[in-house]
GUGU-777970 format. One record per residue (C-alpha): residue in one letter; chain; z, y, x. Coordinates in steps of 0.2 Angstrom, whole numbers. Each point is the difference from the previous one (the first is absolute). Layout:
BEGIN
   r   c      c3      c2      c1
   A   A       Z       Y       X
...
This chain:
BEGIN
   r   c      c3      c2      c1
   X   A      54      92     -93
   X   A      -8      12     -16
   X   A     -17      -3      -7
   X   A     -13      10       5
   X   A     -10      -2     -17
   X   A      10      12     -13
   X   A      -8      -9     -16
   X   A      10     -15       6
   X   A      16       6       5
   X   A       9      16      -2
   X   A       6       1      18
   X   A     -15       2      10
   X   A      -4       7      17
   X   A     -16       9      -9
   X   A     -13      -6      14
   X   A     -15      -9       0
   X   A      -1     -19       9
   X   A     -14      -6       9
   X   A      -1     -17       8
   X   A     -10      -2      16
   X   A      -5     -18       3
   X   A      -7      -7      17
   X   A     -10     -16      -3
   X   A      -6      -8      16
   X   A     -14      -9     -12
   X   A     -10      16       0
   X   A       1       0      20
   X   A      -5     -18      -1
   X   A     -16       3     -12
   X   A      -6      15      10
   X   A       2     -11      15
   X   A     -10     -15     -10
   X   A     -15      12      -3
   X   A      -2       8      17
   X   A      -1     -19       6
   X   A     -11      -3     -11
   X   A     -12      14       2
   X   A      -1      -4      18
   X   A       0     -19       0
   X   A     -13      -2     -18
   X   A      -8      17       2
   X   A       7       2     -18
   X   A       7      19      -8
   X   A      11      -7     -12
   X   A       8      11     -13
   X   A      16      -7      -8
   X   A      -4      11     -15
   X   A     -15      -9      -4
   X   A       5     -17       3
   X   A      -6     -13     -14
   X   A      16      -2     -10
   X   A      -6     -18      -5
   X   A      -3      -8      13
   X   A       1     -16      -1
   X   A       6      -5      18
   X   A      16      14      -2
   X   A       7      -9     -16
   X   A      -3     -19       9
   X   A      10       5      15
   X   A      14       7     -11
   X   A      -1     -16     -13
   X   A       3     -10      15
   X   A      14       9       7
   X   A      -5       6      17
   X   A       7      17      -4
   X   A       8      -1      17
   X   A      -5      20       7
   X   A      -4       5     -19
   X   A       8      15      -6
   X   A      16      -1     -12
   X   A      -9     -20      -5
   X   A       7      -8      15
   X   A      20      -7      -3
   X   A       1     -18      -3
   X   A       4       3     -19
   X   A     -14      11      -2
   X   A     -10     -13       6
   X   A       5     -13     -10
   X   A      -3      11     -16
   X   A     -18       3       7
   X   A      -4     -18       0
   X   A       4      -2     -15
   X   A      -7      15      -8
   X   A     -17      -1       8
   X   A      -3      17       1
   X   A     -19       6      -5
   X   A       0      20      -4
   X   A      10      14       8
   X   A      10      -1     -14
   X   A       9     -14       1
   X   A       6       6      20
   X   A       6      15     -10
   X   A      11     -10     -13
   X   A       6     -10      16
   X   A       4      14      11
   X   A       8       9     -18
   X   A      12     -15      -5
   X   A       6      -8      19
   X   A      15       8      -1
   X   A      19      -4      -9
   X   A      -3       1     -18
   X   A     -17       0      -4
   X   A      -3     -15      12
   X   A       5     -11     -15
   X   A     -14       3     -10
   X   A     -14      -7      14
   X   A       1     -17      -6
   X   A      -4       7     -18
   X   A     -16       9       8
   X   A      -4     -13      10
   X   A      -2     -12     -15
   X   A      -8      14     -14
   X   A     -13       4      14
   X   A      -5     -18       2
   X   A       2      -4     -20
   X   A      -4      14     -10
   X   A       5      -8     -14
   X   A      16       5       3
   X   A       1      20       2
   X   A       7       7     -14
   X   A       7      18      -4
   X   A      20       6      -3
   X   A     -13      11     -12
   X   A     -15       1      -7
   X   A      -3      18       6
   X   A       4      -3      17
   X   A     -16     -11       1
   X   A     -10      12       9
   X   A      15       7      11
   X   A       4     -18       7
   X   A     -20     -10      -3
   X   A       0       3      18
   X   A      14      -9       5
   X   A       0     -13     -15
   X   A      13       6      -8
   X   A      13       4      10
   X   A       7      14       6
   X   A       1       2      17
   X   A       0      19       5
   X   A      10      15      -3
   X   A     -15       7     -10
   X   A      -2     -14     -10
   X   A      19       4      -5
   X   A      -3      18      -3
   X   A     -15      -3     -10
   X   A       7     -13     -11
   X   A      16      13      -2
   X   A     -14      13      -7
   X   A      -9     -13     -10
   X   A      14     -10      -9
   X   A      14      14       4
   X   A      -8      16      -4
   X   A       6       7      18
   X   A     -12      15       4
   X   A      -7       0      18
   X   A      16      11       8
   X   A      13     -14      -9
   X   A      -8     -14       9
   X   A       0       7      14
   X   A      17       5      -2
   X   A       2     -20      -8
   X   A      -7      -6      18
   X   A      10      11      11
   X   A      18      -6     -10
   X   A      -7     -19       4
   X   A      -3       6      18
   X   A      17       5       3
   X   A       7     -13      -7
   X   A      16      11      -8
   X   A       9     -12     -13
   X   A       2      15     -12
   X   A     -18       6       0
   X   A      -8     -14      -4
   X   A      13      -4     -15
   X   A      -6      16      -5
   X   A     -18      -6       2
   X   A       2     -17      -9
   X   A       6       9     -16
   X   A     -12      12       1
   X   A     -15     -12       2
   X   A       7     -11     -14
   X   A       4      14     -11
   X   A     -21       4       3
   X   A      -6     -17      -2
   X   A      10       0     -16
   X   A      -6      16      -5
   X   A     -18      -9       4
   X   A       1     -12     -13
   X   A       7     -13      12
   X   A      14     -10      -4
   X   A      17       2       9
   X   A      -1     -18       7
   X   A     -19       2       3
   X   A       5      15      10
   X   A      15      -9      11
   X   A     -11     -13       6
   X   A     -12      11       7
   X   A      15      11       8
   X   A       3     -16       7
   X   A     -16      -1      13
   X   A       1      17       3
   X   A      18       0       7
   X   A      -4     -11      14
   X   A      -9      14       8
   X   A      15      11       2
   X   A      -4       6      18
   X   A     -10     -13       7
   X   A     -16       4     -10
   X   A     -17       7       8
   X   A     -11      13      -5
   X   A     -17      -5      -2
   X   A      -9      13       9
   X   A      15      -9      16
   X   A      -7     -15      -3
   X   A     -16       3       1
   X   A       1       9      16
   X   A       8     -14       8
   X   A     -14     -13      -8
   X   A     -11       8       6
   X   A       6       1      18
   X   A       4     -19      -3
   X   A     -18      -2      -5
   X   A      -8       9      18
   X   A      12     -10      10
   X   A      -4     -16      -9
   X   A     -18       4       0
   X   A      -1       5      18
   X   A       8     -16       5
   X   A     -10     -12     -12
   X   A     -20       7       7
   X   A       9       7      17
   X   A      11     -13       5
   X   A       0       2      18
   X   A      -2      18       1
   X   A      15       3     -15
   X   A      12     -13      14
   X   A      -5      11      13
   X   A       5      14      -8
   X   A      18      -6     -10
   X   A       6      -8      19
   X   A      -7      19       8
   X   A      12       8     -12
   X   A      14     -12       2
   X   A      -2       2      18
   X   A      19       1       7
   X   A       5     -13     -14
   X   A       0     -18       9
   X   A       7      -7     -16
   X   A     -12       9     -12
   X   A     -16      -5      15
   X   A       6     -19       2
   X   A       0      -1     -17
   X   A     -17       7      -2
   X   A      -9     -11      14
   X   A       8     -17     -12
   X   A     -11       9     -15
   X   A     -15       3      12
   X   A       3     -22       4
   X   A      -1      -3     -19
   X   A     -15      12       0
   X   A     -13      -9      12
   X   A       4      16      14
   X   A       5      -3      17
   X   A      13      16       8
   X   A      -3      -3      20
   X   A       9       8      12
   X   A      -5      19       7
   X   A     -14      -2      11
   X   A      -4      14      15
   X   A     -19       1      -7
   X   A       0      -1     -17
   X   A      19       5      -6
   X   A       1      18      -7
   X   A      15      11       0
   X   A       4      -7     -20
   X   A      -4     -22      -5
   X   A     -16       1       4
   X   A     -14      -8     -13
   X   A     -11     -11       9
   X   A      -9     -11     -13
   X   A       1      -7     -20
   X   A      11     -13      10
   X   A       7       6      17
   X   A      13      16       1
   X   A      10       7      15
   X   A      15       7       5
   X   A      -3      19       5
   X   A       5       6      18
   X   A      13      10      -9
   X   A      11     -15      -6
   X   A       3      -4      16
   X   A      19       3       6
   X   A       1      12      16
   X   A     -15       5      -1
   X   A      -3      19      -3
   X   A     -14      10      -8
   X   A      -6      10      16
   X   A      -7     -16       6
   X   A      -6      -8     -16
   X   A     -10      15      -1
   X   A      -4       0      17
   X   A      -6     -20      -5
   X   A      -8       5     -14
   X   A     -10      13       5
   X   A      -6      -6      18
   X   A      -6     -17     -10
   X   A      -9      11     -13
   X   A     -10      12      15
   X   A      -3     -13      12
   X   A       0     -18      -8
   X   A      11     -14       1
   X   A       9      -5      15
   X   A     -10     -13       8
   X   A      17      -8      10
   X   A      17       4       4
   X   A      -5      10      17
   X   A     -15      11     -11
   X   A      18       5     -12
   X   A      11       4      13
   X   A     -11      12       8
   X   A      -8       6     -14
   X   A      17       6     -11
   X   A       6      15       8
   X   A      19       3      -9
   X   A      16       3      11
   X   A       6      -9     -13
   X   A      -9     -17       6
   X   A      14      -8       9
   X   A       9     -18       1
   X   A       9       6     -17
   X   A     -16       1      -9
   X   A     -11     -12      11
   X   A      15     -12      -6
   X   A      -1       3     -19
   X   A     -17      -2       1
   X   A      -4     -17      10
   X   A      16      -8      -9
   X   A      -7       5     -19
   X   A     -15      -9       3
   X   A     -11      15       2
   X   A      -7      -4      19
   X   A      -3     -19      -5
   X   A     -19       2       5
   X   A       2       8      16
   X   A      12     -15       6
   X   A      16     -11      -3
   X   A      17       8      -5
   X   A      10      -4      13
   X   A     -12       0      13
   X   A      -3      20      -5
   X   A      21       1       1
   X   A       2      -8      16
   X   A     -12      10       9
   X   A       4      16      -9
   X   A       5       8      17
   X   A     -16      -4       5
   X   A      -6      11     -16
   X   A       7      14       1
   X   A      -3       2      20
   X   A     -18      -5      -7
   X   A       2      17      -9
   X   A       6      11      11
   X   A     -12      -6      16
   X   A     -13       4     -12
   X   A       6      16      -7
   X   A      -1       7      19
   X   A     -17      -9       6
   X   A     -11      -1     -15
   X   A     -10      12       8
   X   A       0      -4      17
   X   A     -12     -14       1
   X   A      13     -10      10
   X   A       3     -19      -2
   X   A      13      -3     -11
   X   A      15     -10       7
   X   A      -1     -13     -14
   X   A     -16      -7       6
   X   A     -11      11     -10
   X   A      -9      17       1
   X   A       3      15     -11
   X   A     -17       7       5
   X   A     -13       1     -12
   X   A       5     -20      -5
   X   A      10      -6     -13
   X   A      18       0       8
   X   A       8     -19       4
   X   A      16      -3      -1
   X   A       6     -20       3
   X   A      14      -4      -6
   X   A      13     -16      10
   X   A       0     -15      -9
   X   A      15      -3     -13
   X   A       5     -16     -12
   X   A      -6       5     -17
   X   A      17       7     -12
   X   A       4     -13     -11
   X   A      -3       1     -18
   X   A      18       5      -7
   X   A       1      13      12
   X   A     -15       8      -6
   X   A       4       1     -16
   X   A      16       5       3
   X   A      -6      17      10
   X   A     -11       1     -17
   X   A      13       1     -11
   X   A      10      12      14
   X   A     -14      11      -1
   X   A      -9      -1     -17
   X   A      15      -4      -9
   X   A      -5     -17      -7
   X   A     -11     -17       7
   X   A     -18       2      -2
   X   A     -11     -12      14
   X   A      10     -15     -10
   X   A      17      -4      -5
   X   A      12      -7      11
   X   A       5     -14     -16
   X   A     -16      -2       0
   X   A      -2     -17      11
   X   A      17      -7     -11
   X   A      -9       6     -18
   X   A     -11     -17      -3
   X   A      15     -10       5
   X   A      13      10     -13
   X   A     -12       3     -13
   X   A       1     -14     -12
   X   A      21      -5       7
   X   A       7      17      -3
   X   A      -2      16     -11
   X   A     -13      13       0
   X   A       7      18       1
   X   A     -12       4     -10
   X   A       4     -12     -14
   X   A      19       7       3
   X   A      -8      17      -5
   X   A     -11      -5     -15
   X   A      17      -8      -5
   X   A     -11     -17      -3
   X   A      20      -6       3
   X   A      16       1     -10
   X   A      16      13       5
   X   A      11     -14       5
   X   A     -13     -12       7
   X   A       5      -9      19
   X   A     -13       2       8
   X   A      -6       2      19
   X   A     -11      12      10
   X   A      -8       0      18
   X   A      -7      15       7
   X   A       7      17      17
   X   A      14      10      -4
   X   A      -9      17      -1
   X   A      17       9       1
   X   A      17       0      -2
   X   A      10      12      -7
   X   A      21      -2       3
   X   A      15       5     -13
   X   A      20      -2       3
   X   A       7      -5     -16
   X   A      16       8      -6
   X   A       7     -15       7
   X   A      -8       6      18
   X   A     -12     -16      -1
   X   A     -14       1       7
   X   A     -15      -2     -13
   X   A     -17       1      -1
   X   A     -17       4      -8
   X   A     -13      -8       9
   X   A     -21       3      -3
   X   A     -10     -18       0
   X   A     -18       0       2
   X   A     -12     -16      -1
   X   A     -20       1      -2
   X   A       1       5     -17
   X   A      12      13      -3
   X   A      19       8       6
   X   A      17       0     -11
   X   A      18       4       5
   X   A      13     -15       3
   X   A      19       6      -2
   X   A       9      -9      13
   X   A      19       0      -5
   X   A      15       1      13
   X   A       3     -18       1
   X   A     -18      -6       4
   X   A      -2      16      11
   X   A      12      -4      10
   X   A      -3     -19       0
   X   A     -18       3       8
   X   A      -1      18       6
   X   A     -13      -7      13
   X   A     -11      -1     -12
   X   A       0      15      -9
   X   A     -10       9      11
   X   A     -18      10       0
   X   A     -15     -10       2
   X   A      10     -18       1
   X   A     -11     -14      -9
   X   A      13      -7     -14
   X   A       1     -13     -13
   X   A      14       9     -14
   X   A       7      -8     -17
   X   A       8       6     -13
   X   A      -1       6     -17
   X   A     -10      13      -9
   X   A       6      15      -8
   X   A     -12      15      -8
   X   A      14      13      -3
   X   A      -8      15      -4
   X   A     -17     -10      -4
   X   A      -2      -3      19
   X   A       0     -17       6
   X   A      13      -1      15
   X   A       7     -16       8
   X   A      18      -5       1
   X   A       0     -10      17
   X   A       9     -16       2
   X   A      -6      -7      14
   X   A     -11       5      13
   X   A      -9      -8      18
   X   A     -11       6      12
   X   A     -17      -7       2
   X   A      -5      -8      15
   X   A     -20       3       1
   X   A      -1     -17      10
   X   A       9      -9     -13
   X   A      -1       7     -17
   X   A       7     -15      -8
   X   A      17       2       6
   X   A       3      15     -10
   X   A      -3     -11     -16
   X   A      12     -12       6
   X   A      13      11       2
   X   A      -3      10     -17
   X   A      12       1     -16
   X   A      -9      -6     -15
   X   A     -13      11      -7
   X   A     -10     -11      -7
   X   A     -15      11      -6
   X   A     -11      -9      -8
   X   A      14      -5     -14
   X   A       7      20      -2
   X   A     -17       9      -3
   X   A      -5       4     -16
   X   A     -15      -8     -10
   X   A     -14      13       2
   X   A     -16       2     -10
   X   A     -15      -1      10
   X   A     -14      11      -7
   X   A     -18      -4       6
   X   A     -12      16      -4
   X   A     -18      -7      -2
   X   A     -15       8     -10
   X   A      -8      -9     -12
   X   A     -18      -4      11
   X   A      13      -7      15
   X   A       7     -11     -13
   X   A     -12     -13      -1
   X   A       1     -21      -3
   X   A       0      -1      20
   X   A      16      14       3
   X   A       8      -8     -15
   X   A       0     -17       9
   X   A       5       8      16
   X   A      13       6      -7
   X   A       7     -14      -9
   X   A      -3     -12      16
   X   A      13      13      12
   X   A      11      -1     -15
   X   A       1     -16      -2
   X   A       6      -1      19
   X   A      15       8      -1
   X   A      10      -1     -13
   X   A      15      11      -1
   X   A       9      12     -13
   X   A     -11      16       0
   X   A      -9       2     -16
   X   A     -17       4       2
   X   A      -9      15     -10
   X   A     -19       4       2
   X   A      -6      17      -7
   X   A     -19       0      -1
   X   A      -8      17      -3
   X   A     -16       3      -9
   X   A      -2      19       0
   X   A      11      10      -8
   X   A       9     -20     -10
   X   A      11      -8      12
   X   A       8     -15      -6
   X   A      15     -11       6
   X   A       0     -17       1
   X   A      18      -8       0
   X   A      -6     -18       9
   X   A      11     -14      -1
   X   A       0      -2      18
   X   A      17       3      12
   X   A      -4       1      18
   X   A       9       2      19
   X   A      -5      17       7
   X   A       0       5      19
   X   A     -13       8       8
   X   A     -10     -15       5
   X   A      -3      -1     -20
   X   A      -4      17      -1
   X   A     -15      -2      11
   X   A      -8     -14      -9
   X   A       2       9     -15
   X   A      -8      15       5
   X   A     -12     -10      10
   X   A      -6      -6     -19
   X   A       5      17     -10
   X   A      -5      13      14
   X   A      12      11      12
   X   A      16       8      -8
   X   A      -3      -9     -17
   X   A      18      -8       1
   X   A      15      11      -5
   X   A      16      -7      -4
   X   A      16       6      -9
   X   A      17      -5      -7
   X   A      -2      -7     -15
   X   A       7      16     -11
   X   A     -14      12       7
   X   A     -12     -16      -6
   X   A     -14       5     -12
């Protein structure tokens, strides 16, 4: 491998790099502004956006970046919180130092932004170089520029400077610290002085940005954010169409749409387009086109017949009325069993009488224009065609659902835990919880919820092992099943089985996984047995304290919500330290109270039933403010 940059190395290729990247934001936010052209009737250009806008900057302060350009891991999430972003340039110091390296310095801005009595400078001189980022330095420009101020570099050496610390060759950069010290010294600096501000420019040895990178990608952040702070409904629409193909990635973004007040229905045969479909500020759908076995030809077909002659009034009006040799049982199937004929009649009536269907079609096809009586007990001639369908027993709920997730790739009429969630709730641990590690690695602790898949391994040792994906109400996390228990209960370990597993919690790579000890299937007519028959995992002894942080603005806060307040927390004591921020234009203020609470969702709803919707957040106690 030879460089291709002769001014970095002396064997070089001589050829000039250029990196192409494809990011499926910008397919998301042109998405997002055709949706909204046609749904608000509004020509909105990215470019001239308000770059304060106070909604944007709330969303990301709150940490729903879920969908948001380069702002959306878990740790960047957690920095935003806490750094309450306000301008574009604080996204730009964010997306400039998450990364090895420079990620060590975000606590450091974090505080200096909130107190500005403590920015300082490495150097007087470099006050107007780093003013905007309170004295730190935190892209490869400042470097170069603080290399030309204290240094005496000339613009060719810095650039020469940043390229060494972008290739992160041992001897160059030796070079470069001898030089740079040499400069400083030359500079009227003293050698020590000099060493200590080699030492925060070394971290940035191939992991820095340059700012005109960073900004790019801010803004970018910024549209998306903005889109999905004043466009909510129409941004979801948009991030699931471009994720289309991607159950995870989809299942993940109908739970954000949940937290967001949106409803994400099933496709519908007169209101579904080819893409998810925006239907109101609270109501989208799946498209036609996520629909498994079901090809374009005839979602055009659908599509288009819909938009020239109106909805189909009832499942004889759609059979006549889309002309597609590709509407056949495959299709027909696909279609009844996603939910997408539900107005016209019941699932499995449609499927039993689908031989009726398609003989429906073809009769049709061949005596539309005759004027004859139709053999189903209608006629085709200038009336609106009848078709009666044989009576059959209504599909039971788990079946529906499970031809949902066959065909859309994940549940969406309802759950199938969903009937079990109220009776687990408050006797078992919330996957959600698991994921916002609001319980120690180590912890024995229990969950309930369907296996979503399994996925099997032979050990060196040819055992049979397995990694299994648990879903409850709230979210989905692997369980590693080891030989012994896998072979213990094999039963059980499969696809859709309701189960109760135990064990202990392990967040290897920053992921919290469970270790399972023990595991029972549920038995939806008796749920209690499964807790009988569990190992351990007490719950409410292994989850961490958390702080509970109640948002209210200062008018809310009155003598009356105080009272409130006091009153729900004087019910249910518990170990949760409670924290209420009250904002009074651009002053927020934080009020450490001395109360420690319980906290389950029941006590979430009184709260917010005082402080207003979504006013509760929660964290561990070191993201705490």
């Amino acid at each position: 491998m030879h460089s291709i940059d002769p001014n970095v190395e002396k064997e070089t290729v001589g050829l000039l790099k250029a990196d192409f990247l494809g990011i499926r934001n910008l397919s998301i936010l042109g998405i997002a502004v055709t949706i909204v052209a046609h749904t608000k009737k509004v020509k909105i250009d990215l470019e001239k956006i308000p770059w304060d806008d106070k909604k944007t900057f709330k969303l990301l302060a709150m940490g729903r970046t879920m969908g948001v350009f380069q702002l959306s891991s878990a740790g960047m999430t957690k920095n935003l919180k806490e750094l309450e972003p306000d301008n574009i340039y604080d996204i730009m110091a964010m997306v400039a130092l998450y990364r090895p390296g420079p990620m060590e310095i975000i606590p450091e801005y974090i505080k200096r932004k909130k107190n500005p009595a403590m920015v300082t400078y490495p150097h007087p001189k470099l006050k107007d170089i780093l003013e905007r980022t309170f004295g730190l330095l935190i892209y490869q420009d400042d470097v170069m520029l603080t290399a030309m101020v204290l240094a005496g570099y000339d613009a060719e050496e810095a650039d020469k400077f940043r390229k060494a610390m972008g290739k992160k060759i041992k001897e160059l950069m030796q070079e470069q610290k001898e030089k740079f010290i040499d400069g400083c010294v030359k500079n009227e600096l003293t050698k020590a002085k000099a060493r200590e501000i080699w030492s925060y420019i070394e971290p940035f040895a191939g992991y820095g940005f340059n700012k005109a990178h960073s900004a790019s990608y801010a803004v970018v952040a910024y549209q998306t954010a903005y889109m999905k702070a004043n466009y909510p409904a129409e941004f979801m629409a948009a991030l699931m169409t471009a994720e289309s193909g991607n159950a995870e990635k989809i299942a993940e973004a109908v739970a954000e749409c949940e937290k967001m007040n949106i409803k994400v229905l099933p496709p519908d045969i007169n209101q579904s387009l080819a893409n998810f479909t925006y239907i109101s500020d609270r109501e989208i759908r799946f498209g036609l086109a996520a629909i498994k076995n079901l090809g374009e030809d005839i979602i055009k077909t659908i599509i288009e017949e819909r938009k020239e002659n109106g909805k189909f009034k009832s499942l004889a009006d759609f059979l006549v009325r889309v002309h597609s040799r590709n509407l056949n049982k495959k299709s027909l199937e696909a279609l009844i069993k996603a939910g997408a004929m539900d107005e016209f009649a019941e699932r499995n009536q449609m499927l039993n009488n689908m031989e009726k269907m398609l003989a429906f079609v073809k009769i049709n096809e061949r005596e539309i224009n005759t004027g004859q009586s139709s053999l189903f007990g209608g006629q085709t001639s200038g009336k609106e065609p009848v078709l009666v369908l044989e009576p059959a027993l209504p599909a039971e709920e788990k079946y529906k659902l499970l031809w949902e997730k066959e065909l859309l790739g994940l549940y969406v009429s309802s759950h199938p835990f969903k009937n079990l969630n109220g009776y687990f709730q408050d006797k078992t641990a919330a996957i959600r919880d698991i994921i916002n590690k609001q319980y120690a690695p180590g912890s024995l602790i229990s969950v309930a919820g369907i296996i979503a898949g399994v996925k099997k391994i032979f050990t060196k040792k040819n055992e049979l092992m397995l990694f299994a994906a648990i879903e409850d109400m709230s979210g989905a996390m692997e369980i590693i099943v080891f030989p012994r228990l896998a072979q213990k209960n094999a039963n059980i370990w499969e696809e859709d089985k309701l189960v109760l597993v135990t064990g202990k919690l392990s967040e290897k790579d920053d992921v919290p996984k469970m270790l399972a000890e023990s595991a029972v299937e549920i038995d939806p007519q008796k749920p209690g047995e499964a807790l009988k028959n569990r190992l351990g995992g007490d719950n409410g002894k292994t989850r961490r304290p958390l702080n509970i942080i109640i948002n209210v603005a200062s008018r809310d806060f009155n003598c009356e919500a105080h009272n409130k307040l006091k009153s729900i927390f004087g019910d249910c004591h518990g170990k949760n330290r409670v924290f209420i921020t009250v904002k009074q234009g651009a002053t927020v203020r934080t009020i450490a109270t001395s109360f420690f609470i319980d906290f389950n969702n029941e006590i979430k709803g009184r709260i917010e039933a005082v402080a207003g919707a979504n006013s509760v957040e929660i964290r561990v106690p070191e993201m705490a403010v």
